[in-house]
C-alpha positions as CSV (number, residue, x, y, z in Angstrom):
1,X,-12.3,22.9,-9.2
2,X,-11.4,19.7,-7.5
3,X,-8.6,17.4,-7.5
4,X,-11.9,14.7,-7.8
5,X,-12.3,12.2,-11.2
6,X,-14.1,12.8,-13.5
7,X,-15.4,10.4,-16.3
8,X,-17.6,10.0,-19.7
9,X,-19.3,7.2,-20.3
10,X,-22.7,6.9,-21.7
11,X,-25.9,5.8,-19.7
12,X,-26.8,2.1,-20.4
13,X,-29.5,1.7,-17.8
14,X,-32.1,4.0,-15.8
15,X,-34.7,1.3,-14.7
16,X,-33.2,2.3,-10.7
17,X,-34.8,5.3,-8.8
18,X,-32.0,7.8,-8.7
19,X,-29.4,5.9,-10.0
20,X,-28.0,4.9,-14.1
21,X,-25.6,2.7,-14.8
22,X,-22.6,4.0,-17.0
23,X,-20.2,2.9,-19.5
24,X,-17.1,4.0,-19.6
25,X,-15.3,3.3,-22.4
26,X,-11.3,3.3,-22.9
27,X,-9.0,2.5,-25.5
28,X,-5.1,2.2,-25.4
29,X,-2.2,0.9,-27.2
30,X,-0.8,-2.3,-25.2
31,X,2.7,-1.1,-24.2
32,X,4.5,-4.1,-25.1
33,X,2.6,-5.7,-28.2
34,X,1.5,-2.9,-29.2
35,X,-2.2,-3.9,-30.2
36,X,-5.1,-1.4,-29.3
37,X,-6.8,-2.6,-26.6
38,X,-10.2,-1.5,-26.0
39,X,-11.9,-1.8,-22.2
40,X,-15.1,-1.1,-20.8
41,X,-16.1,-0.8,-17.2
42,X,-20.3,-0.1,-15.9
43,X,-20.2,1.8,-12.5
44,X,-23.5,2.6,-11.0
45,X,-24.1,6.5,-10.5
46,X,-26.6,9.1,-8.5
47,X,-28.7,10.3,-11.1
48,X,-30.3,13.4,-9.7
49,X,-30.7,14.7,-13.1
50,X,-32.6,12.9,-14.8
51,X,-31.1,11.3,-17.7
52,X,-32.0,8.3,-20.3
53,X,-30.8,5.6,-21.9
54,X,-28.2,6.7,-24.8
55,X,-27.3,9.9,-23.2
56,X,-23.6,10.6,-23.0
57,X,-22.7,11.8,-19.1
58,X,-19.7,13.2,-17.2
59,X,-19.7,11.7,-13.5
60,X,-17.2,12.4,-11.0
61,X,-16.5,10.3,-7.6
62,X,-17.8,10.7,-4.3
63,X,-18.3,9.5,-1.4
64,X,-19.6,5.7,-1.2
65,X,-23.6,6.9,-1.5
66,X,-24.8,3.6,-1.1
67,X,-23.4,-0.8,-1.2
68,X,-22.4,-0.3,-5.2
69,X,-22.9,3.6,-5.8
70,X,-19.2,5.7,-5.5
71,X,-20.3,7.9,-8.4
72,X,-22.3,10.9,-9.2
73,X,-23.7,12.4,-12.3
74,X,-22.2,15.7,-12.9
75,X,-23.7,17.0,-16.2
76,X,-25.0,15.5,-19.4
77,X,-22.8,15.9,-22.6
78,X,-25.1,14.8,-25.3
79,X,-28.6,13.9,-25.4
80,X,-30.1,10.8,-26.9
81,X,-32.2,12.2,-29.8
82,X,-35.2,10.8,-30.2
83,X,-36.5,9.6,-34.1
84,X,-39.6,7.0,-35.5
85,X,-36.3,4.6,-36.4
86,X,-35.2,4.3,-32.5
87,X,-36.7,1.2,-30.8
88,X,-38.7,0.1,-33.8
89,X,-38.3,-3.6,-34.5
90,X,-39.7,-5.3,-37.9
């Protein structure tokens, strides 16, 4: 293994050719007041893989690939599943 990062986020866009945006998510107690505090950060990824929209990702930096792209899809976690309720507005 490598001494590289490595982080989950879930896939929020796929509409680029090899490359998802993901969202990592992170929540932490404030140190001082105590509060939870809950970020979020989208980083653009190489997507040699494959995955959709939903899907639950571990990426890991690397080199800068591209202007925006410093990230790489490593494996998918979870997969979206699929059902008739999904997508269906009334």
């Amino acid at each position: 293994m490598n001494n590289r990062r490595r982080l989950i986020g879930v896939v929020t866009s796929n509409k680029m050719q090899k490359t998802v945006v993901v969202e990592v998510s992170r929540t932490f107690r404030h140190p001082l007041y105590r509060k939870v505090v809950h970020l979020s950060q989208r980083v653009k990824a190489h997507d040699e893989i494959g995955c959709q929209v939903g899907d639950e990702v571990q990426i890991v930096e690397s080199r800068p690939l591209s202007a925006q792209k410093r990230w790489v899809v490593e494996t998918v976690v979870k997969r979206e599943t699929k059902t008739a309720d999904n997508g269906v507005e009334a």
